[in-house]
C-alpha positions as CSV (number, residue, x, y, z in Angstrom):
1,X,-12.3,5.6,0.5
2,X,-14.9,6.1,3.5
3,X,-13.5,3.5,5.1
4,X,-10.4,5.1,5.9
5,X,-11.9,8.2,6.1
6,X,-13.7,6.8,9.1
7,X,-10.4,5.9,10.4
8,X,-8.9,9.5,10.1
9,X,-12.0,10.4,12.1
10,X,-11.7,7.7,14.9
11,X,-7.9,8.9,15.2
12,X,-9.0,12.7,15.0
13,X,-7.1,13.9,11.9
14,X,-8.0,17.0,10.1
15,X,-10.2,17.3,7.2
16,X,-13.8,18.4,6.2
17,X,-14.4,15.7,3.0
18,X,-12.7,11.9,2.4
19,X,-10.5,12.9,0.4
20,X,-9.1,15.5,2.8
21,X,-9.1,12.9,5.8
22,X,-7.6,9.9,3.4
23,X,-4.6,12.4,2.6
24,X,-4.6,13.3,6.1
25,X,-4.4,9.3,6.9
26,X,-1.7,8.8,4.8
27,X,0.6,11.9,6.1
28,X,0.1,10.1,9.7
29,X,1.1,6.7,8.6
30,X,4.1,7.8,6.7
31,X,5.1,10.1,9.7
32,X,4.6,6.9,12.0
33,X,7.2,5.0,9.4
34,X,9.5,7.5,9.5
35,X,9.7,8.2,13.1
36,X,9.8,3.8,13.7
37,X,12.2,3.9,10.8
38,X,10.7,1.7,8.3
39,X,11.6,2.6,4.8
40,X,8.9,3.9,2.6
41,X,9.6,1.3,-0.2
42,X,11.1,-1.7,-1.1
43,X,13.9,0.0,-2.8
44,X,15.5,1.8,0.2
45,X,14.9,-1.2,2.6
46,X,17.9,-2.5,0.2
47,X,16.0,-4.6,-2.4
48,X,18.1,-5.1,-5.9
49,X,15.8,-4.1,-8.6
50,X,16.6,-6.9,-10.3
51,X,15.6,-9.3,-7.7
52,X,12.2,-7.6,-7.8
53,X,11.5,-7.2,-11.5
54,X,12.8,-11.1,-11.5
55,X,9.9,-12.1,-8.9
56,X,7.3,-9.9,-9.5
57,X,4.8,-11.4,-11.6
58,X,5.3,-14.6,-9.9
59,X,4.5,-13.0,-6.6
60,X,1.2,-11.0,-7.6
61,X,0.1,-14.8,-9.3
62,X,1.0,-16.3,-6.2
63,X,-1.1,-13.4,-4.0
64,X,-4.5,-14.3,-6.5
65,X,-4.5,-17.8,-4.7
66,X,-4.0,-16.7,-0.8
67,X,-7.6,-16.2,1.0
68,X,-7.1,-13.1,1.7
69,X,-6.9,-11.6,-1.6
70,X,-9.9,-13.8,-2.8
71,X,-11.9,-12.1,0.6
72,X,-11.4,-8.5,-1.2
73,X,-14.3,-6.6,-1.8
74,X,-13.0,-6.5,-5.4
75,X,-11.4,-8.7,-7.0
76,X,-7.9,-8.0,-8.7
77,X,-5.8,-9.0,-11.6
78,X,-2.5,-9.8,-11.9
79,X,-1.4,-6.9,-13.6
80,X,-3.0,-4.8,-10.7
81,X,-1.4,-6.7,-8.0
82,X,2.2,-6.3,-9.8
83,X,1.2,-2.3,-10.2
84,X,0.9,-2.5,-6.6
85,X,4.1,-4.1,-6.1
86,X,5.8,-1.6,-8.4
87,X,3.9,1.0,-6.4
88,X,5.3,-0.6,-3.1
89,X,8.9,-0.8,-4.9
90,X,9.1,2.6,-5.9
91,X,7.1,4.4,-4.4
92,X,4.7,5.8,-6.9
């Protein structure tokens, strides 16, 4: 969490603690996506739920092999990767 409270800071959003300048990070970048236009899930970019519930699991097994996931701080499971996929799906 500091870390992107130290990028709140560098950008000059408001807040007094991390977890007032993380929330303040996030209303920026979902302001950003809205004003580019990028949808803020998979879902209203168009994606069939059933095209992601059928490649789901496969996809967060396939993430636990790139290098970039194995360079994380903290290593993930499956099942966390496909909550973060659901969470990028639907927006939870």
């Amino acid at each position: 969490m500091a870390r992107y409270a130290d990028i709140a800071r560098c950008l000059g959003l408001p807040g007094t603690t991390d977890s007032d300048l993380v929330s303040a990070l996030m209303d920026a970048v979902s302001k950003l996506m809205a004003t580019v236009g990028i949808p803020p899930t998979f879902k209203e970019l168009g994606m069939p739920e059933d095209k992601f519930l059928a490649v789901v699991k496969t996809s967060a097994e396939a993430a636990m092999g790139d290098p970039c996931t194995t360079m994380n701080p903290r290593q993930p499971t499956v099942e966390e990767l496909v909550d973060v996929y659901r969470a990028a799906y639907y927006g939870k």
